[in-house]
N, C-alpha and C positions, 0 to 999 in steps of 0.2 A: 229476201227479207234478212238483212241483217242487222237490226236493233238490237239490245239486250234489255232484255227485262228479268228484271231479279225475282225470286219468289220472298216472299214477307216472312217473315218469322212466326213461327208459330208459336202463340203464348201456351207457358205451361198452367198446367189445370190446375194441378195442388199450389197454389198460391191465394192470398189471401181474399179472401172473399167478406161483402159487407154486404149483411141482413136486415132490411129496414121494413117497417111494418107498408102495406101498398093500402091507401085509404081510398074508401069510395066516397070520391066528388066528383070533382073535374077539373080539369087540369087547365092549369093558369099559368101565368108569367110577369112579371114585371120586367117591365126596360127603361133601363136608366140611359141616357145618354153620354157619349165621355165627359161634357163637361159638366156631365148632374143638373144641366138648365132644365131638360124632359123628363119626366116621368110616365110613363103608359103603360097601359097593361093588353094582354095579349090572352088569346085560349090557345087551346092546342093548333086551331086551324084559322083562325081568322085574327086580326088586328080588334080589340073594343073598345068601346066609349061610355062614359055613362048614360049614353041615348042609346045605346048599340049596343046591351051591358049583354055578359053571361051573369046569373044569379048574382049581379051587384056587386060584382069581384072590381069592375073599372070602376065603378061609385068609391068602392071600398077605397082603391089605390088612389085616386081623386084625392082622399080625405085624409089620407098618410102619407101624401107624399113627401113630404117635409122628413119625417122616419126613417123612409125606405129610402132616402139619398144613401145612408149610412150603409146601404149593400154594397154602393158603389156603380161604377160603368159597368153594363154590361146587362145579360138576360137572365133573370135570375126565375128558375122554372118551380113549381111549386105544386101542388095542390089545393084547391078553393073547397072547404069539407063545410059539413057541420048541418043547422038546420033548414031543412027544406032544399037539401042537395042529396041524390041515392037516400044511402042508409042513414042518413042525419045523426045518427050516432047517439042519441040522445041528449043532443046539447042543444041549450039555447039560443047559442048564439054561431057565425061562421066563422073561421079560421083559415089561414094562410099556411099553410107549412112546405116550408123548403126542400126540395129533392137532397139537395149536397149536406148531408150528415156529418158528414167528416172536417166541408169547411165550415160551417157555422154551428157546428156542435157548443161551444162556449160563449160566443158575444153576435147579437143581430140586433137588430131593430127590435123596442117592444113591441112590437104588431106582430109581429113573425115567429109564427112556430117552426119546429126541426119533426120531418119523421123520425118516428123514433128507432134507434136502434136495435136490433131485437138478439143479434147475435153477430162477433167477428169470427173468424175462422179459417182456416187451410179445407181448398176443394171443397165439393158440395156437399158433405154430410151436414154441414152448420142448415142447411136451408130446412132440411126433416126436423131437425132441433128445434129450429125457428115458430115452423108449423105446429107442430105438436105441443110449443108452449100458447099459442095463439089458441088453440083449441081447448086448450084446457082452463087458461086465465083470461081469455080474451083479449080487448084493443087496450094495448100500451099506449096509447093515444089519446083515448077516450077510456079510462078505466072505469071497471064496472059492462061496460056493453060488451055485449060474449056472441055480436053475431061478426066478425072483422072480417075485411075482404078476405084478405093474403098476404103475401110476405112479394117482396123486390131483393134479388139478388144482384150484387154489383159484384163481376169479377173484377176486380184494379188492374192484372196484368195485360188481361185480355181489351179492358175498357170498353167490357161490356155491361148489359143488364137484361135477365130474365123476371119474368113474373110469375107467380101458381099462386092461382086464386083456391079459397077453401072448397067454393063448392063451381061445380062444374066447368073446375080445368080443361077437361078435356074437348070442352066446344068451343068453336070460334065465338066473338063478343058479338051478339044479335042473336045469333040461332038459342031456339030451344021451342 
């Protein structure tokens, strides 16, 4: 065997870290095609339709997609929250909001919310920050509701993301 294969680089840990609130819904997408002719929408595991809806997330996109061109080509991943999804949050009505914080923090579509940002930071001590503000003021999101999943930590160097949920982190999602 004489190939070489390099070892990767390992990203450093204290480097900046992005703290966004982790909402309970379910997770969604929009796909926009390159040339913005299609609009669709997508869940975590399956392709949907407005015949084939998760909680009216493809009806939704259906209904804005004239809007949502303005995201542009590509998959733009999200979460579908609000009433009559998990913790409904005490809203009315359901909402969209954007995974990527950082690029749509300023200008989207009006349909489209942003998670919010809860804390930026060097290494993981920002994430205890994070938590501990959530627990004390609740969802930055839905203000006023003081029951909020958790916090998503995005390392940037690493390009990765963790999650810690408030209450029973420590079990896999189904068990209890």
């Amino acid at each position: 065997m004489s190939e070489f294969k390099a070892f990767s680089k390992i990203p450093r840990l204290n480097r900046e870290v992005v703290v966004t609130e982790k909402l309970d819904g379910t997770n969604a997408c929009v796909v926009i095609s390159d040339d913005l002719a299609t609009v669709n929408a997508q869940s975590r595991t399956r392709i949907i339709t407005p015949e084939a809806d998760n909680f009216g997330f493809a009806g939704w996109v259906k209904r804005n997609a004239d809007e949502l061109r303005k995201l542009g080509p590509g998959f733009h991943f999200g979460e579908w929250w609000g009433v009559g999804i998990q913790r409904g949050y005490g809203l009315t009505e359901r909402r969209f909001s954007l995974f990527n914080a950082s690029r749509w923090a300023d200008e989207r579509p009006a349909c489209c919310h942003v998670v919010p940002v809860l804390v930026r930071g060097i290494g993981f001590d920002c994430v205890y920050q994070a938590l501990a503000g959530l627990q004390l003021h609740g969802s930055c999101a839905a203000p006023g509701f003081m029951k909020p999943e958790g916090i998503v930590a995005f390392h940037t160097q690493g390009n990765l993301m963790f999650k810690v949920t408030l209450e029973k982190d420590d079990e896999r999602k189904g068990q209890s």
